[in-house]
Each structure stands twice: as C-alpha cells, then as structure tokens.
N, C-alpha and C positions, 0 to 999 in steps of 0.2 A: 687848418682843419677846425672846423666848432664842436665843443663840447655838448652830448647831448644830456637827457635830464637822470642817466642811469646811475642806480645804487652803488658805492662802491662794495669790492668784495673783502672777505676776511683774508687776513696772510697767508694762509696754504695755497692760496690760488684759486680763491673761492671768488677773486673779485671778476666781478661782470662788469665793469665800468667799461666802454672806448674811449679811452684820455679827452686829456683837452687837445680838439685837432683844431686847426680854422675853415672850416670847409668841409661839406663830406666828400671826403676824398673815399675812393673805394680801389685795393688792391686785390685783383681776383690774382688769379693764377694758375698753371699750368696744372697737371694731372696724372698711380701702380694699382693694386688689385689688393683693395681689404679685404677679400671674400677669407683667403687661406688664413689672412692676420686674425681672423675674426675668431676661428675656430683653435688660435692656439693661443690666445690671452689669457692670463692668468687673470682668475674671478677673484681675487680677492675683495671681499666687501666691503665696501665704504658705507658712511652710513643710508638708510634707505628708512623710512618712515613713513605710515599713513597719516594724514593730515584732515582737518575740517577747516573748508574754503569754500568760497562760491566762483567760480570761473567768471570773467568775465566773459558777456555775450560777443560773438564773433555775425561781421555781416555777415548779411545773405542767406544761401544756403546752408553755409558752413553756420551764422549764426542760430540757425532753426534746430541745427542737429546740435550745437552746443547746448540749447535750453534743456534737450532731453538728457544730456550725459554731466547732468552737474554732479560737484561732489556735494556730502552735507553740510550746512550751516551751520554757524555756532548755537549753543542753545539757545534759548530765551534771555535764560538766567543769566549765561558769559555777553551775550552780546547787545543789553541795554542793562540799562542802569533801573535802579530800584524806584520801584510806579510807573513807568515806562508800558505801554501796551505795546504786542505785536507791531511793526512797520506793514505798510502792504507790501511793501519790493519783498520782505520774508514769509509773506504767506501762502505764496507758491509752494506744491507738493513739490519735495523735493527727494532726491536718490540717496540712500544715508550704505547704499552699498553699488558697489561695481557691477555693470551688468552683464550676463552669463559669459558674452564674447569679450571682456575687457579684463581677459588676465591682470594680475599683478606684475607691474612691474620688474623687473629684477635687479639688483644692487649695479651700479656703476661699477665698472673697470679701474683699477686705478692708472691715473693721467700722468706722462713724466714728468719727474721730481724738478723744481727750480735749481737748471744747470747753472744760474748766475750766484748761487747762495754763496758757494765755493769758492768763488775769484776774491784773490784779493784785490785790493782796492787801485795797485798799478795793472792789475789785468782788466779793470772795469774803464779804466782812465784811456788805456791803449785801444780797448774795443770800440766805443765809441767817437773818440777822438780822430783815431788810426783807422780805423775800416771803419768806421761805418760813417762820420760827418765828415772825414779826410779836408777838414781845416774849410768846410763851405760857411757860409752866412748864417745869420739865423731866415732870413728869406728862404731860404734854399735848404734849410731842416727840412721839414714835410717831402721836400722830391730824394732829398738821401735817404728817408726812412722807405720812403717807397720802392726805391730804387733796391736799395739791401734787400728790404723784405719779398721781393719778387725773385731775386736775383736764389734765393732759398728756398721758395717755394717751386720753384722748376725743380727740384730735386724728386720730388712726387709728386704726381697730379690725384691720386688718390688716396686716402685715408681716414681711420677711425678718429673721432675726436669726441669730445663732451662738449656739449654746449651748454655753456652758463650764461643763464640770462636774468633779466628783474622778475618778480615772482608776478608782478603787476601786470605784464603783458597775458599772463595766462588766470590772475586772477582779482577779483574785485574787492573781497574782504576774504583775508585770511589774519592769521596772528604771524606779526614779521619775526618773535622767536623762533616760529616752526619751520617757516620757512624763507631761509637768507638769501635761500638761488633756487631755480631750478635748473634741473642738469638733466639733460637729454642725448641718449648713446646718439650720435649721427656719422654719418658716413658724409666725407669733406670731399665736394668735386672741384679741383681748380680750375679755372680758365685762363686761358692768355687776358694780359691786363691790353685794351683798346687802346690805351692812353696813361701816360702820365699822371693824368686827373684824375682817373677814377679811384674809386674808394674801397676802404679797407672792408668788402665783401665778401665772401664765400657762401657757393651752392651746396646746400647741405639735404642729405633726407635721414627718414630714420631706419638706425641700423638694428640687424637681427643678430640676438634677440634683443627687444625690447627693454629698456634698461635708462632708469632714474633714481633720483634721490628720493624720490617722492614714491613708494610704491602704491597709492590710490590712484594714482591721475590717469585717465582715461586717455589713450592711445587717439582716440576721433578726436579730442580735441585737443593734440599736441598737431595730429594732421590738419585741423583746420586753421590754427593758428599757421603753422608752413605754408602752408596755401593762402593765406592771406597774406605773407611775405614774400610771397613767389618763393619759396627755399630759401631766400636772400638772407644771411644773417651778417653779422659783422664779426670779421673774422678774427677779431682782436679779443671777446668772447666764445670764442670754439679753442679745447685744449688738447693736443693731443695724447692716444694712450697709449700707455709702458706698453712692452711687446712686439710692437711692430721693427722695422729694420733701423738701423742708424740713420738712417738718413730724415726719419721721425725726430730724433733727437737732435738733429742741425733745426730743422725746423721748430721743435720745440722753444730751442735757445732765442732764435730770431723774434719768433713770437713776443716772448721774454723780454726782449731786450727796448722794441716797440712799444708795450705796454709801460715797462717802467718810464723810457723817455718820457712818456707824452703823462704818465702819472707823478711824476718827480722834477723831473729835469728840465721839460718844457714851462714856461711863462707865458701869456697870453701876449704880455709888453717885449716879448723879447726882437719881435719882426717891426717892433715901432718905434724903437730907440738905436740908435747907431752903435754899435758895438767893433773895437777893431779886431778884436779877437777873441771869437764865439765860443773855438774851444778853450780858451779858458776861464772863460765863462762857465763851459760846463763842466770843469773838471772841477770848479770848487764848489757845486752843486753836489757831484759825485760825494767831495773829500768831506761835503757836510751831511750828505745822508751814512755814511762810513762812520763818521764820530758819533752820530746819532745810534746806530748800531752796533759800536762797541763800547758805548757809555764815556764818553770821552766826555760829550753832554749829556748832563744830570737828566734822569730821565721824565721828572715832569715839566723839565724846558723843549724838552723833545715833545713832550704829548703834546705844549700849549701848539710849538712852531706848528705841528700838523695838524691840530685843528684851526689855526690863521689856514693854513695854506687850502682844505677842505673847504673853509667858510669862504673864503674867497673865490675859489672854481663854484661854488652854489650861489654866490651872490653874481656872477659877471652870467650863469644861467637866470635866476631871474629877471634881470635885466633886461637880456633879450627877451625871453619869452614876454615881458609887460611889454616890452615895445613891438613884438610885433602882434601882441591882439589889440593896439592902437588902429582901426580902422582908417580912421581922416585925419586931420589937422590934430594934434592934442590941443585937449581942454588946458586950464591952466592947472588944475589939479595934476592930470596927467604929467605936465611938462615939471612941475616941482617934486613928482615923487620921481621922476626920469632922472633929475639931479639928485636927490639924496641917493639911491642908489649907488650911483654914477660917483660921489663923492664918498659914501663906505667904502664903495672898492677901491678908492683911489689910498683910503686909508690904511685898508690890508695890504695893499701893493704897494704903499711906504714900510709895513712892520717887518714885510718877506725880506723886503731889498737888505733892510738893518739886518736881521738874522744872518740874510748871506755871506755879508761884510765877512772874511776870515778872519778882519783885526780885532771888530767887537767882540768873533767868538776868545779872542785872546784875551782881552783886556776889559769887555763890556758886560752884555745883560747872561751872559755865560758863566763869567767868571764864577768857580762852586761856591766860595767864600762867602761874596755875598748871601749867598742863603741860607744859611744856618750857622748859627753860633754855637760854640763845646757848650755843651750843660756841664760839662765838670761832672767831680763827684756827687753821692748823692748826699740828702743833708743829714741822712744820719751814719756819714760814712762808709756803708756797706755794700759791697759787691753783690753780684745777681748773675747765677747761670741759667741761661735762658738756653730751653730745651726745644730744637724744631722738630717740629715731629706731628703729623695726623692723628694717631695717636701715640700717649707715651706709657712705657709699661717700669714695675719697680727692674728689671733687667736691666735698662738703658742707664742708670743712674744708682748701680750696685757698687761703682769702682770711686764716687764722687764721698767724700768725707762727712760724715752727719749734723755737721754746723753748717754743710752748704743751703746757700737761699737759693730754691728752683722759681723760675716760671715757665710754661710750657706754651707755646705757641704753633696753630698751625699752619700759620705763615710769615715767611721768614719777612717781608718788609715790617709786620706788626714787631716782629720781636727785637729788627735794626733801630726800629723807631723806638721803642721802650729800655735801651741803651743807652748807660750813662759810662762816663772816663774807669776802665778799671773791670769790665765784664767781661763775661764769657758767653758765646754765640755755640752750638752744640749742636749739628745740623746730621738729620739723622736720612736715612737715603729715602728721595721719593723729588717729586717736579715743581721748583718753586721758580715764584719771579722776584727778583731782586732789583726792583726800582731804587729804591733810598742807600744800595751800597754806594753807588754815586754822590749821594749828600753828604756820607759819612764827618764826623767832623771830631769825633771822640778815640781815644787811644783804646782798641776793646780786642778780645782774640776771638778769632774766629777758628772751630775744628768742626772737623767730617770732613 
C-alpha cells in the first residue's frame, strides 16, 4: 500500500495520517442502526473553536456554491508581511460571519479511548504476531491487515464515527495552530469488500446533529467537499464514538491496531529484503516502541529515532510525487535529483535499521552513559532544593530549615537539568513531562 501526502496526527488520536501502505488498497465493509446511538451519546465537549481560513475552492457546482460560503481571511496586518499591499486572490468580499441557515457547529462526541494503551507489551506481541500476521511474510502483511480488519468490521455495518482529515482538503490558507484536523460527526456505511485489493474505504455522510471541531465551518461545504469524494473517505481516518454497543469497541481496537502497524511497524523495505522470520521481525519493532515508551530509551534518542523515521516516510513521498510529474524521458537534471533523493532515503533507511538492531540498543548509540557526565558537586559545595511547582507559595517551603537554598521551577525537566550530586527535587502536584529523568547521571532525591 503507498503512503499518501497526509499530516500526521497528535497522540490522543488526533492523527489523520493512512500509514505507509504500497498501494491503495481499500477495505470497505459490511453494515446496525446509529439513529437510537445517536440520541443517547454522551455530549461531552471536546474542543470546538471558531477559526479564520479561506476554504479551498471545490469544482463545479459545488465550487460556485463554496465561493459564496467562505469563511474570513486573516487580516491584512497577520497575513502579509510589512509594506506588503493587499494580493488580488484577497480582495474578494468576503463572509467574516455564517450565513442565517449555517448554524454553528456543535462540539464533537467523544471517540473510544485507545483500547491498545493498556496491553502490555506480551499482549501487543501476541495480537499481532498471533492473530493478526499468524507467522505470514512481509508480502503477505497488507492482505492479513486486510483480512483482520474486515473480518471486524462485519460486526456492524453501521455506525457514528469522527472523521479526521487534513485541514487542507477543506482549506487554502488557515493558521496550522488553529487548526491540526478537522473532525467531522459522520455516520459509517460499510460494504462488503469486492475483493481482496480493494482499499482501506469507507461511505460516510453527515450525521445529525451536526457536530465539528471547528464550530464556524459551513455545513454546504463539508457537503460539497463529500460529494466531491463520492462519501469515499479512508477509513483508517474515521473513529469511532464512545456510547455506541461493544461491538464499536472491537472495532475501534482493530482500527487501532491497523493504524499503528502501518504507522510504526511497517517499512517500506520490509516486502524487498528476504526475511525468514517476519514475526520477529516485528516483535522487536513492538519491544522498541515499548522501551521508547517507558523511558527505557532516553528520551531525546527517542524524539531523534521518530523524527529519522517521519523524515523518511516524507522523503520516500517526495520521491514519488517528483517522479511522477516527470512527464517524458528525464532531463539530466531530473535524473540527478531522482538519485539524491533516492540516496537520502537510502540513508535514513541505514540509520532506522541500526536503531532497530536490539544489540546496539544494548551496547551502542543508546547506551545512557554515553550522554552525560555527573557534574558532581557544585564548586562552592552547596546543595539546592529545587521546588516544582506553577506557582510556589511561603506554605510549600514552612517545614524546610532557614539556611536552605531554594529554586523554584515550573517545569520539572528545567529543574532535573539544574541538578547537581547532592540535591533535592520537591514536586508539588500538577502535569509535568519528565524527559531528562532518563539522562539522570547525578545522585539527587527526589519527593512528592
């Protein structure tokens, strides 16, 4: 299955990516009755936001009716730069409000929790290994996924879901903080899958009531965008919502379990090299996304591994995409940037392989040691309680002796990092990330 050119999403499930496939393969599927689910979902609000975007134009008819229902543009001032005169493409009157029939929005549902959070790591080894690739090739990956995920999807043939997609498809220029996805309530029709080959599809339309992240965006052109896809969307992007029957949450898992393969575990190289034993192949993929998630690996060797392994699913799309708006023969230009490409990827797909290696993470660019050295004491011998805390108040620090030296930090890697042999760490309650406990290299106490 071939990867196509979509954004990835953030970790709650926000990602809109369809992995790297080699092909578009499309699994539809079979088809209950969201009308009664619909009206006993719990509305808990997720976020919902009005936003300033310009939609992109939609052909046809549908594009004539999208000109009229734009949302506003940024101003002047945000969106050029100083001495800059208006653009023409911005001097179109435009809509800076929703018109009478184009209700707002209403907040999203919330979508079931990731059922895979929870396994441990021989229950992720077993699911995959054990049901779901039951010891096939890496050739033969793509038709197991397919296979499973169909095999799940006959459980319901209808259902509520969110669809997360690229903001891009529905707009032209917006600001990518405001908007990471857009999420769209729809109602999931399956069909029986034709074939084997077909791809990871699903008919969707929009469900009532009407319900986004976004609450500006105009219903006509969420519809005309659907209709420019035929309903078709990819269903590895569609999630479903909490409240419906158990048989949502089989489905949900499967979903899940699809997404992460082809986001983690699959390799572009893995159907080109001879491998005699696939699954263990991916069990030490599994065993290194696991150590990466419980800090086993330091965690800025972790951020470097997944930005190699991002920069190389973008660079093996650019690739393509150069090669195929090559029209005729390539130039000689063409054919020498075809190979540098061609040869970065070949580089990141040497740095992944070393990473994977379980022995280097033993003994090689893993090992903690090498990255930091004890500072030792400090040089004027003196200890430091370092206080975490958002804010600190004289209460927090009533019980601590009047020679003590404070610093106060509102986040706790600042304050792991400003530790020397001999301190004390004083973590008072509230939500921190703790990258550099990993690096730790000093003998220091840590309380709270």
């Amino acid at each position: 299955m071939a990867s196509g050119p979509r954004p990835a999403a953030p970790d709650d499930s926000v990602r809109t990516t369809s992995p790297g496939r080699r092909g578009d393969k499309v699994v539809s599927a079979p088809t209950g009755d969201p009308a009664a689910a619909a009206g006993s979902l719990k509305r808990t609000a997720s976020p919902v936001r009005s936003v300033v975007a310009s939609p992109r134009p939609v052909k046809g008819r549908a594009g004539r009716e999208a000109a009229r229902r734009r949302l506003q543009l940024p101003p002047v001032s945000q969106a050029e730069g100083p001495g800059e005169g208006p653009r023409e493409e911005d001097e179109e009157p435009l809509l800076s409000e929703p018109e009478e029939d184009d209700a707002e929005a209403r907040p999203l549902p919330p979508v079931c929790g990731s059922p895979m959070r929870g396994m441990w790591r021989d229950e992720k080894v077993a699911l995959y290994c054990d049901e779901v690739l039951r010891g096939c090739n890496a050739e033969d990956a793509d038709d197991a996924m397919t296979k499973y995920l169909s095999e799940k999807l006959k459980l319901k043939d209808k259902w509520l879901g969110v669809w997360k997609t690229n903001p891009e498809l529905f707009f032209m220029k917006y600001e990518e903080a405001s908007i990471p996805f857009v999420g769209i309530l729809v109602e999931v029709t399956c069909k029986p899958c034709p074939s084997s080959s077909s791809c990871f599809n699903v008919t969707v339309s929009i469900a009532e009531p009407f319900s986004s992240n976004i609450a500006n965006i105009p219903r006509n052109l969420v519809n005309e965008i659907l209709e420019e896809l035929e309903h078709n969307v990819p269903l590895l992007e569609v999630y479903p919502v909490e409240g419906q029957d158990s048989d949502l949450h089989d489905i949900a898992l499967a979903l899940e379990v699809v997404r992460f393969f082809y986001d983690f575990l699959w390799r572009d190289w893995d159907d080109e090299e001879s491998c005699e034993n696939y699954a263990a192949l991916i069990e030490e993929r599994i065993n290194l996304w696991c150590d990466i998630q419980d800090g086993t690996i330091p965690g800025p060797i972790a951020q470097r591994f997944k930005k190699t392994l991002e920069k190389y699913k973008n660079k093996r799309v650019e690739l393509v995409e150069y090669q195929s708006n090559i029209k005729e023969d390539p130039s000689a230009a063409e054919a020498v940037e075809c190979w540098k490409k061609y040869y970065e990827i070949v580089m990141l797909c040497g740095l992944l392989k070393m990473w994977e290696d379980l022995r280097l993470r033993v003994h090689g660019p893993f090992f903690p040691r090498i990255l930091r050295r004890r500072k030792g004491k400090r040089d004027f011998g003196k200890t430091i309680t370092h206080i975490v805390a958002k804010v600190m108040t004289t209460d927090m620090v009533k019980d601590l002796s009047s020679d003590t030296l404070l610093q106060q930090h509102d986040d706790l890697d600042l304050a792991l990092d400003s530790c020397y042999s001999g301190d004390t760490v004083v973590i008072f309650p509230g939500e921190y990330q703790a990258v550099n406990l990993a690096l730790l290299t000093d003998d220091i106490i840590i309380k709270g």
